[in-house]
N, C-alpha and C positions, 0 to 999 in steps of 0.2 A: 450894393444891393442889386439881385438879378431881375430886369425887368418880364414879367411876366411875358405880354404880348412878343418881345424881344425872340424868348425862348420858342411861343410857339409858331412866328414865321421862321424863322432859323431851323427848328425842325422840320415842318412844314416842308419847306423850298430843300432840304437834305431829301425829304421823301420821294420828292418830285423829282432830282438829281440824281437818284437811286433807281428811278425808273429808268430815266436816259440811260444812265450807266450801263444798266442791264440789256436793255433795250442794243446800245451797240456793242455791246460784249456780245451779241447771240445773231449781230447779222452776220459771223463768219459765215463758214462752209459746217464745221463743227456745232453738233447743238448742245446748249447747255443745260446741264444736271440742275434739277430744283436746289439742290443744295446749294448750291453756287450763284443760282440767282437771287435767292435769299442775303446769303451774304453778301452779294455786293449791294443789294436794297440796302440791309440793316448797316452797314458799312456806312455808306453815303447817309443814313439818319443820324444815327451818330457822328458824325462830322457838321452835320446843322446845329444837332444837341449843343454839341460843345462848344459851336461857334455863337450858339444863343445865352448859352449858363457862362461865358469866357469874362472876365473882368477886368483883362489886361488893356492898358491905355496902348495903344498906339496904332496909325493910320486904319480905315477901317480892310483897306485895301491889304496893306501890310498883311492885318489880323487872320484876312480870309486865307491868305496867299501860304500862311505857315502853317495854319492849322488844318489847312489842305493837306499841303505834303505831308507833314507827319501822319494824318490817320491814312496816307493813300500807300504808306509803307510796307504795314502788314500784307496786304492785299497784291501786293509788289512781289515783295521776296516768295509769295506762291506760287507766282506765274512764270518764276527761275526754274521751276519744276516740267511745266511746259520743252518738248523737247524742241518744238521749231520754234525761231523767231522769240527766244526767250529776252532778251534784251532789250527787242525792238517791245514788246509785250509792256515789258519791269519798266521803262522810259515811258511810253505811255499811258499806262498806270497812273506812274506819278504827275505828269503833268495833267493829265486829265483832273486828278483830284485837285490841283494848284487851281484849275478853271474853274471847277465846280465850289470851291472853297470860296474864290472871289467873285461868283457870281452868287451863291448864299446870302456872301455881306452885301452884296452890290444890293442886291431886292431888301432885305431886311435892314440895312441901315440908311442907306440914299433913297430907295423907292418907296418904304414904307417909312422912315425918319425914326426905327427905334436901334438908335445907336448905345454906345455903351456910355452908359452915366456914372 
């Protein structure tokens, strides 16, 4: 069963991690297109969403850690398109979302105690 309050720190803390995100995607030199600050807001809530609706048993750390990476994928293979530094881009991407992922769980399961039941 999904636990309610679960769902909305978990999005919550995506929303908040959606800012960050954005917030350092745009201290380049380069500024960034609304659209793209958008998606990576709605990107990073969805990755709370799901880390909040998620019903899979195992570590909560684990939980954060995969459910990162996979949603920080799409948003990855974009910045392939990037002509400089696409690499260094597509790696940071992804681990970023790995951070953000396990610091979701970290506040929503250890800080606030709604883990998955």
């Amino acid at each position: 069963m999904v636990n309610s309050k679960r769902v909305f720190i978990a999005t919550l803390f995506g929303l908040v991690f959606g800012f960050v995100c954005r917030g350092l995607a745009a201290s380049g030199e380069a500024p960034i297109v609304w659209f793209l600050s958008l998606s990576i807001i709605i990107s990073r809530t969805l990755m709370g969403f799901v880390i909040g609706i998620s019903v899979l048993k195992m570590k909560w750390w684990l939980h954060g850690i995969i459910i990162g990476a996979l949603f920080s994928l799409p948003m990855a293979f974009n910045t392939l398109f990037t002509p400089e530094s696409a690499v260094y881009i597509f790696l940071a991407t992804i681990i970023m979302g790995i951070i953000y992922g396990f610091l979701i769980e970290l506040f929503t399961t250890v800080v606030f105690k709604q883990g998955v039941k």
